[in-house]
Rosetta silent file (secondary structure, phi, psi, omega in degrees, C-alpha in Angstrom):
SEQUENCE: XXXXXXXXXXXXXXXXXXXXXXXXXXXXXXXXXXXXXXXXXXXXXXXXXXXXXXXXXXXXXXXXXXXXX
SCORE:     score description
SCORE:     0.000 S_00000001
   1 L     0.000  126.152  177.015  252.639   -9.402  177.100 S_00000001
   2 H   -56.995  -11.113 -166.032  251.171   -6.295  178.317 S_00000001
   3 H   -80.179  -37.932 -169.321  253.419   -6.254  181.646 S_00000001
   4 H   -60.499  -47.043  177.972  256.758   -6.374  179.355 S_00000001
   5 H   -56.976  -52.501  163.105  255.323   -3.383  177.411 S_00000001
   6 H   -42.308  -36.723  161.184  254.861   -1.413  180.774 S_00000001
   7 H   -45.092  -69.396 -125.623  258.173   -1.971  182.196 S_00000001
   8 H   -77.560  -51.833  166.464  259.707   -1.029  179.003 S_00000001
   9 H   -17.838  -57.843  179.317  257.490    1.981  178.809 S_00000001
  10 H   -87.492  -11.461  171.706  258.685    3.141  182.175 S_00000001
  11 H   -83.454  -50.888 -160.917  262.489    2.528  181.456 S_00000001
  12 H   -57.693  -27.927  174.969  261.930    4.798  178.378 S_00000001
  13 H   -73.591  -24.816  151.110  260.086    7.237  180.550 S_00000001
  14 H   -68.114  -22.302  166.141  263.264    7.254  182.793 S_00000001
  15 H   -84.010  -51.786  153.962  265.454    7.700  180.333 S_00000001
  16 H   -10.603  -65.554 -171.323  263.333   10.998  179.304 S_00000001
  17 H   -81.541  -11.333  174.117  263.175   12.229  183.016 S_00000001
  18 H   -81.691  -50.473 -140.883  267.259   11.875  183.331 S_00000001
  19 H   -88.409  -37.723  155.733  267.899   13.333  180.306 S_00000001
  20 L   -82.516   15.139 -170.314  265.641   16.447  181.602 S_00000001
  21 L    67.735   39.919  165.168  267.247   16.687  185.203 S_00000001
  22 L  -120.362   86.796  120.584  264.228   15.395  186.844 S_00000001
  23 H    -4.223  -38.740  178.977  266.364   12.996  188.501 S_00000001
  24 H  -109.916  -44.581  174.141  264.064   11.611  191.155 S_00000001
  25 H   -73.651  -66.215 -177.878  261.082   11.236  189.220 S_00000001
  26 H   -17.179  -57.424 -179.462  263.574    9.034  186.898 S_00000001
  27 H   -63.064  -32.309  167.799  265.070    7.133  189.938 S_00000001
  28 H   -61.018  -41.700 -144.262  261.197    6.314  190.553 S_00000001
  29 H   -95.968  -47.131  176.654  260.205    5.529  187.135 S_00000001
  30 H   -54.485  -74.649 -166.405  263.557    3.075  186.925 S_00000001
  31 H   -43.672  -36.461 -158.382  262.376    1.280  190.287 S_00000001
  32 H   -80.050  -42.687  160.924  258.748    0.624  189.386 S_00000001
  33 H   -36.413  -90.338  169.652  260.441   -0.421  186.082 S_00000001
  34 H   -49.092  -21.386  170.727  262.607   -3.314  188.139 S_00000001
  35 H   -95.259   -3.406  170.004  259.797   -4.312  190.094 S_00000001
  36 H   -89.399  -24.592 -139.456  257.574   -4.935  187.645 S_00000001
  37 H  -106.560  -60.485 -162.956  260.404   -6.995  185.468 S_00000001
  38 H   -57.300  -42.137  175.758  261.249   -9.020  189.106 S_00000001
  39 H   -48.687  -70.902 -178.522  257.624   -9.670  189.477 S_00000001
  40 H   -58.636  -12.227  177.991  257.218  -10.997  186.154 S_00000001
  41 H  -100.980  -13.767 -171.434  260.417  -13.391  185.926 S_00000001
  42 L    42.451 -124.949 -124.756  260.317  -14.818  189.347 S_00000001
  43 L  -104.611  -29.864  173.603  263.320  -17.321  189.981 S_00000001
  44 L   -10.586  130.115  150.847  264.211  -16.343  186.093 S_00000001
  45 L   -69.408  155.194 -176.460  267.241  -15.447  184.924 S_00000001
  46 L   -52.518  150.324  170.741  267.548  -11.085  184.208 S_00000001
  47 L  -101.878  168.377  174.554  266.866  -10.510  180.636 S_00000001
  48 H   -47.252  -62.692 -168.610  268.468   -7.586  178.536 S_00000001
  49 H   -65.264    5.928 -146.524  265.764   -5.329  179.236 S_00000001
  50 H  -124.629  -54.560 -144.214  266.175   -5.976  182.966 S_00000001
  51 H   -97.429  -16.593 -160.476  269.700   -5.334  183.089 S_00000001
  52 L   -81.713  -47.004 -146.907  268.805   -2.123  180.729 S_00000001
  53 H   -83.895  -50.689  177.821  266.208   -0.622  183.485 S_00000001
  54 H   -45.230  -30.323 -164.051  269.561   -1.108  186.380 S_00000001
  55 H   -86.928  -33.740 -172.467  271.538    0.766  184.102 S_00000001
  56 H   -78.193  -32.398  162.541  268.982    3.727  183.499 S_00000001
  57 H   -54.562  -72.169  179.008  268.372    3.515  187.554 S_00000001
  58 H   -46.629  -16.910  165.497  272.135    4.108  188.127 S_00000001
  59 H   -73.007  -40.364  171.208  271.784    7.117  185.529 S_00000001
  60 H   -65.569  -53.184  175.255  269.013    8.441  188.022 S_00000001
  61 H   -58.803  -62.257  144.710  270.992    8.075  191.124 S_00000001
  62 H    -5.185  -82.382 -171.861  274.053    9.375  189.608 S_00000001
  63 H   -63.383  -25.807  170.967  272.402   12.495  188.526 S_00000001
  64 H   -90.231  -13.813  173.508  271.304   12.702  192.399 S_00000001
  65 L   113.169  -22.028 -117.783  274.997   12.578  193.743 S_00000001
  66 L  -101.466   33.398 -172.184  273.947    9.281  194.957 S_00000001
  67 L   -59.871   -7.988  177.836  277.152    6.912  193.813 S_00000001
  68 L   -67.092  -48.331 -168.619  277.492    5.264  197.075 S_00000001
  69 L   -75.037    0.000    0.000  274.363    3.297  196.238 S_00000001
């Protein structure tokens, strides 16, 4: 399914922008990432790759100071 490749696409692309300190573009790239994954699963349970894109978001925020959130 083209939507799964686009998520995944944008997790990898988040992992990319963390890994260069662009932080913020990352934390974006993660989110669009989970909202396309939420979209597509409805009432689903998370899949691997779901739970992968949370983990690469908390790598963005992180890298922003942002640990409260």
């Amino acid at each position: 399914d083209d939507t799964e490749i686009v998520a995944r696409t944008l997790v990898y692309l988040s992992q990319s922008q963390s890994v260069l300190g662009r932080f913020v573009e990352a934390e974006a790239s993660a989110r669009k990432a989970i909202g396309i994954f939420d979209e597509a699963l409805g009432d689903q349970k998370m899949i691997r790759r779901q739970g992968v894109a949370h983990m690469v978001l908390g790598e963005a925020l992180a890298g922003q100071g942002k640990l409260e959130e």
